[in-house]
C-alpha positions as CSV (number, residue, x, y, z in Angstrom):
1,X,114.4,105.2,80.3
2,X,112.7,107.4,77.4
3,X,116.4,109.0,77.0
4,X,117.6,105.8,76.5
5,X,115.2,104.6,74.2
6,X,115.1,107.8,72.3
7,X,118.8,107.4,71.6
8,X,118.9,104.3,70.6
9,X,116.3,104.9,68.3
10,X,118.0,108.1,67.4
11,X,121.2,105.6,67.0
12,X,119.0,103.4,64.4
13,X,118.0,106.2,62.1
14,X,121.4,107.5,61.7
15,X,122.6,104.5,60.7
16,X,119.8,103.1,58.8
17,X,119.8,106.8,56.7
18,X,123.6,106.8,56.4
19,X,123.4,103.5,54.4
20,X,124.9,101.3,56.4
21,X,121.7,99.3,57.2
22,X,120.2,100.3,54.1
23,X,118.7,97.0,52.1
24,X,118.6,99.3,48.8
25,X,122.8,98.8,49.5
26,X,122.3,95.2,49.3
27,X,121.2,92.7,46.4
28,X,120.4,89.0,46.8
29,X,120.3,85.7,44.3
30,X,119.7,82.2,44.9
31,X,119.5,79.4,42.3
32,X,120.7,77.7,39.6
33,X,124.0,76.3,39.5
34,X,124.5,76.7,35.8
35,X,124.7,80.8,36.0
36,X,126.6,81.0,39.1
37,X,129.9,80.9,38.5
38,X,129.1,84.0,36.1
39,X,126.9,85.4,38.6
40,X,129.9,85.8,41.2
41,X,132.0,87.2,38.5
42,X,129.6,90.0,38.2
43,X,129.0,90.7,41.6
44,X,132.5,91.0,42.2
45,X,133.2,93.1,39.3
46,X,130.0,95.1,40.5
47,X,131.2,95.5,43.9
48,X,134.3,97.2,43.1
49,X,132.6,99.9,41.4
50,X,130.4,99.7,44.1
51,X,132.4,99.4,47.3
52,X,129.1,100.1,49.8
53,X,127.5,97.6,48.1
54,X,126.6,93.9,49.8
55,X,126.0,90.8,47.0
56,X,125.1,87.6,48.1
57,X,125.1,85.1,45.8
58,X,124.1,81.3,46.2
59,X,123.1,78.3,44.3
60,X,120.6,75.9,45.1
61,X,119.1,74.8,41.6
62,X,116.7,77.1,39.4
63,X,113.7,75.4,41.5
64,X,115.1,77.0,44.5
65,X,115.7,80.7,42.4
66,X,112.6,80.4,41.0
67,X,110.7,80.2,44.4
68,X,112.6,82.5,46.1
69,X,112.2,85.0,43.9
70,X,108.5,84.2,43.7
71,X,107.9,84.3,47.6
72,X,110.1,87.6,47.8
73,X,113.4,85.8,49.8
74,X,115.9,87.3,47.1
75,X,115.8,90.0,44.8
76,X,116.9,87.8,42.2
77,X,116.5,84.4,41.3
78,X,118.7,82.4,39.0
79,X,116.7,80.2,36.5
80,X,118.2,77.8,34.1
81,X,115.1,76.9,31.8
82,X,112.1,78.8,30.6
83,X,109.1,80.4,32.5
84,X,106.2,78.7,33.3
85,X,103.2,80.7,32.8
86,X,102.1,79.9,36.1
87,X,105.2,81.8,37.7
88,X,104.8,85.1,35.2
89,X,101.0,85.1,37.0
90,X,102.8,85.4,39.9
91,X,104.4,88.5,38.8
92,X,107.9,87.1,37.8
93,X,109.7,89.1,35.2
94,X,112.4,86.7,33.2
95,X,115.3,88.9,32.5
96,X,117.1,87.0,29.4
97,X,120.7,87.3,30.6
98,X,122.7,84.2,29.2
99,X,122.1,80.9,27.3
100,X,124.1,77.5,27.4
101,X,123.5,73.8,26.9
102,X,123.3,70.2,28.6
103,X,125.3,67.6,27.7
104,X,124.7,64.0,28.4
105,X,128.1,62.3,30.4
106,X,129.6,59.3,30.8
107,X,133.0,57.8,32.5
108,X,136.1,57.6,30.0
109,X,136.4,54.4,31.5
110,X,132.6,53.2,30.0
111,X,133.2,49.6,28.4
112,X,131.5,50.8,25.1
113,X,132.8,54.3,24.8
114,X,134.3,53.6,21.5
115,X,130.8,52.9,20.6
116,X,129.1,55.6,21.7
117,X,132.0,57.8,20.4
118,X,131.2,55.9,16.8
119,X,127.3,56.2,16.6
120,X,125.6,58.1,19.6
121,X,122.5,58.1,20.9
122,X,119.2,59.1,18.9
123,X,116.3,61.0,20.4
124,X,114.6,57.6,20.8
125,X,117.3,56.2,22.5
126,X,117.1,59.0,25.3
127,X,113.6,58.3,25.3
128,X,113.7,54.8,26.2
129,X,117.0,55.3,28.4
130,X,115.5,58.3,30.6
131,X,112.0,58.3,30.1
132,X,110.0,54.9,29.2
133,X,112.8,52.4,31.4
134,X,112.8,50.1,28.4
135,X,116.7,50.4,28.3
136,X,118.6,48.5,31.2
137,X,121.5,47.9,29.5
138,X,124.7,48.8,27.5
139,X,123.7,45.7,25.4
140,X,120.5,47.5,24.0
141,X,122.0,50.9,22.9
142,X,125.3,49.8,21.5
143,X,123.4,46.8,19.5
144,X,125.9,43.9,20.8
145,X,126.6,41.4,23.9
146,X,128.8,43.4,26.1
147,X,126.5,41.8,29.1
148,X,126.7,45.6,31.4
149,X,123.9,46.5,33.1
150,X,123.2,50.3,32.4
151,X,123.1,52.9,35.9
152,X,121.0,56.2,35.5
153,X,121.5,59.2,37.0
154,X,119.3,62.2,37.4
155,X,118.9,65.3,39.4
156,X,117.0,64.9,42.6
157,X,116.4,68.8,43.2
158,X,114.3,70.9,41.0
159,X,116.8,72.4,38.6
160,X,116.6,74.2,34.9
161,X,119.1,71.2,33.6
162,X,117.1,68.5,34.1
163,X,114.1,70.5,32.9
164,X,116.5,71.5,29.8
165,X,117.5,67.8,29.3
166,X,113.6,66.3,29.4
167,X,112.7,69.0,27.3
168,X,114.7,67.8,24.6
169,X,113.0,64.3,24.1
170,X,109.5,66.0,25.3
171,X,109.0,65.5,28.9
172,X,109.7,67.1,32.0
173,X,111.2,66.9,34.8
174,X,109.2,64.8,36.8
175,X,109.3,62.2,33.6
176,X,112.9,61.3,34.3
177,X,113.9,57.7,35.6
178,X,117.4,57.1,37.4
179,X,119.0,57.4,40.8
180,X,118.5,61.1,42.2
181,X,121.6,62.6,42.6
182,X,121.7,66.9,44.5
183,X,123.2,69.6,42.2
184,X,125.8,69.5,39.6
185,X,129.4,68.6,41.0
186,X,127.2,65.6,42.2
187,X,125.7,64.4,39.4
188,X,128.5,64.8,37.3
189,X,130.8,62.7,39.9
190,X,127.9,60.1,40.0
191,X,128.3,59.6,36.5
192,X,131.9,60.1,35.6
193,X,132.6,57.6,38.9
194,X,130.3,55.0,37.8
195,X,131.9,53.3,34.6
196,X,128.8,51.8,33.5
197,X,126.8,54.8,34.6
198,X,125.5,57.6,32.6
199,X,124.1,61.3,33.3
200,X,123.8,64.9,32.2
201,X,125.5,68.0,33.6
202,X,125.3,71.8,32.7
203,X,127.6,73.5,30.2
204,X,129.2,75.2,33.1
205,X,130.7,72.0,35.1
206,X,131.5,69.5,32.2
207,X,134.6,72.1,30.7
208,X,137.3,73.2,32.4
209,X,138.9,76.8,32.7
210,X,141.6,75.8,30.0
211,X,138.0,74.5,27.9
212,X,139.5,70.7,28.2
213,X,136.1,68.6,29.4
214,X,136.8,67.7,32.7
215,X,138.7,64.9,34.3
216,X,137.4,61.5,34.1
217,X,134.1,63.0,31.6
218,X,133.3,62.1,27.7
219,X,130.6,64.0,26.6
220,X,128.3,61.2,25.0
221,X,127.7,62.3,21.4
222,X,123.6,62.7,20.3
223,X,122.7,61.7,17.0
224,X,120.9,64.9,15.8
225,X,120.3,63.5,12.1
226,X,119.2,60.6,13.0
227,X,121.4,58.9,10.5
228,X,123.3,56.6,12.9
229,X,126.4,57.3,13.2
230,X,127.7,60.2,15.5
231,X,129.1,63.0,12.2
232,X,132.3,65.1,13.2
233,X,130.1,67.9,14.2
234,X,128.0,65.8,17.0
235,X,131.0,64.8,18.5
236,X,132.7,67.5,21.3
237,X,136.0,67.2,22.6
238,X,136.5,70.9,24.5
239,X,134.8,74.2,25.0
240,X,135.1,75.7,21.5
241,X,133.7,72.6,19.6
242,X,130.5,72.9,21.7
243,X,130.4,76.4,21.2
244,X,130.6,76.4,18.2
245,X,127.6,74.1,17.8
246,X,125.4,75.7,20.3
247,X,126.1,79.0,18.3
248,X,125.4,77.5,15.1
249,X,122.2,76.4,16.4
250,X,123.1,72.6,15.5
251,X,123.2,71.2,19.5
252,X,120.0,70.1,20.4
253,X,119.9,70.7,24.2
254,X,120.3,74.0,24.7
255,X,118.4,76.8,26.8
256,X,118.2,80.1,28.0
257,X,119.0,81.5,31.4
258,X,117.1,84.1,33.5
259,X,117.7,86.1,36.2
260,X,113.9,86.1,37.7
261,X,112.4,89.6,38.9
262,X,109.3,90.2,40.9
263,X,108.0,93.2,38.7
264,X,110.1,95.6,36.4
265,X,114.0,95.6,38.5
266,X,114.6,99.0,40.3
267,X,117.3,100.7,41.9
268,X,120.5,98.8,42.1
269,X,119.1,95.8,40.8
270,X,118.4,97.3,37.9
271,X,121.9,98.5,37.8
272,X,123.0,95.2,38.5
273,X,121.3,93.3,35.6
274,X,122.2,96.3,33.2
275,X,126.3,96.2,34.4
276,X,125.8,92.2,33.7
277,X,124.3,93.2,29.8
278,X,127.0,95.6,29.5
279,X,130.4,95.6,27.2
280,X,132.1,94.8,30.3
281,X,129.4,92.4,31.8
282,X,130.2,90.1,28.4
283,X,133.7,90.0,28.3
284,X,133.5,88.7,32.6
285,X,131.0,85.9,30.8
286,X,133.8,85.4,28.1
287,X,136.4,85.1,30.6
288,X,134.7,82.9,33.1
289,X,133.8,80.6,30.3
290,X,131.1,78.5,32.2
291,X,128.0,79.9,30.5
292,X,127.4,82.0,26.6
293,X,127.1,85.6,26.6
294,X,124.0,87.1,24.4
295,X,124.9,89.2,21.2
296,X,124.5,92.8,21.8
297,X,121.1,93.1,19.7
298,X,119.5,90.6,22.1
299,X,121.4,92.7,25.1
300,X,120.2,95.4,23.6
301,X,116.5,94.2,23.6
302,X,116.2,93.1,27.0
303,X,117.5,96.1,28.4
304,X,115.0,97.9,26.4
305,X,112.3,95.8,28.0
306,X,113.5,96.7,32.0
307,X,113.5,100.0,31.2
């Protein structure tokens, strides 16, 4: 019996020193849904210069990337909004690795798109839409008798777009009114389904590959300047408009994306977040289209800081 169990544990070290067990050969993420797409792409890049290398990616919402990161369950955790200090005091490291937007979404079939289309919604509007309840109907944002009752929709699982989206108006999360809806390809089918509906969706799931918005979507224009119509430049038809105004700083609802670290990365995962702030790293973001790449001085900076 102590042959046997002296072989197998003979058997154990072998393999576990030959890498094949190894967990320094595998990397883990978990969370938001808005950098996943983009975090494939880069595993499977990585993995071909890589070929001993394991990746597991999933999404869950950044609530779920943030806390499994926090309680050690991945080595990485996707987050689409910003760190609360009460997670950095729990050791997390945000890794600034792309940025994006929310975009609030209605059906093309929505009795006052034209209207929307023509004026948008100001901050206030949001406000009283999402936040205070003391909009119930199409009536009261488009300013005439259309007699439609208005349908919210909001994310029911901790996630950085929602937190993006109440950030914009000044609240959080937990502020938000409407009918709770799991992840993004839900609550963007909830809204786009409902014609008299209305909700918000990552960058990531409202365009298309070809950067057409996708099928059965209009992006609801937001009246930045307050001036009460919606101006060409609040108004987004495809991918490069939006861009364009996210770039230019003029979107509203935009944030920041982090991969979340316990501690300074080591090891592969170091060399995993430094591939994804690499030349090649930012043309795979480019080419995948669903989230913005950084520009190489604020690549450049946050390599500097995981050194």
């Amino acid at each position: 019996m102590k042959k046997i169990i002296s072989g197998l544990l003979m058997i154990s070290f072998i393999l576990i020193s030959g890498g094949i067990l190894r967990a320094e050969d595998a990397i883990t993420l978990s969370g938001a849904w808005a950098i996943y797409p983009t975090a494939v792409a880069w595993s499977e890049a990585f993995q071909k210069k890589h070929p001993g290398v394991k990746i597991d990616v999933s999404a869950g919402g950044a609530g779920k990337g943030a806390s499994d990161a926090i309680f050690g369950l991945v080595d990485i955790g996707m987050v689409s909004r910003e760190v609360d200090p009460s997670e950095m005091k729990k050791g997390i490291l945000p890794v600034y690795v792309l940025h994006d937007a929310v975009f609030p979404v209605v059906s093309n079939k929505n009795p006052v798109l034209q209207d929307l289309l023509k004026k948008g919604i100001k901050k206030q509007g949001w406000i009283d839409i999402y936040a205070s309840g003391l909009v119930t109907t199409w009536d009261s944002i488009v300013k005439r008798k259309v007699n439609k009752k208005l349908h919210v929709y909001t994310r029911s699982d901790a996630c950085g777009a929602a937190a993006s989206w109440a950030a914009y108006f000044g609240k959080k999360q937990e502020d938000l009114r409407g009918v709770g809806i799991y992840g993004d390809p839900g609550l963007l089918e909830a809204a786009t389904r409902d014609p008299i509906g209305i909700g918000y969706n990552n960058f990531s799931y409202i365009f298309t590959r070809d950067g057409s918005i996708v099928s059965g979507a209009r992006i609801v224009p937001i009246d930045s300047n307050e001036n009460g119509i919606a101006d060409s430049d609040e108004v987004y038809t495809n991918r490069d408009e939006a861009v364009k105004a996210i770039r230019a700083g003029r979107y509203p609802a935009t944030r920041k994306n982090y991969f979340f670290v316990k501690g300074k990365p080591k090891k592969l995962v170091k060399e995993f977040i430094e591939f994804a702030l690499s030349d090649e790293g930012t043309k795979i973001v480019d080419e995948v289209g669903t989230s913005l790449s950084l520009a190489k001085a604020d690549r450049e900076k946050v390599l500097n800081e995981i050194k």
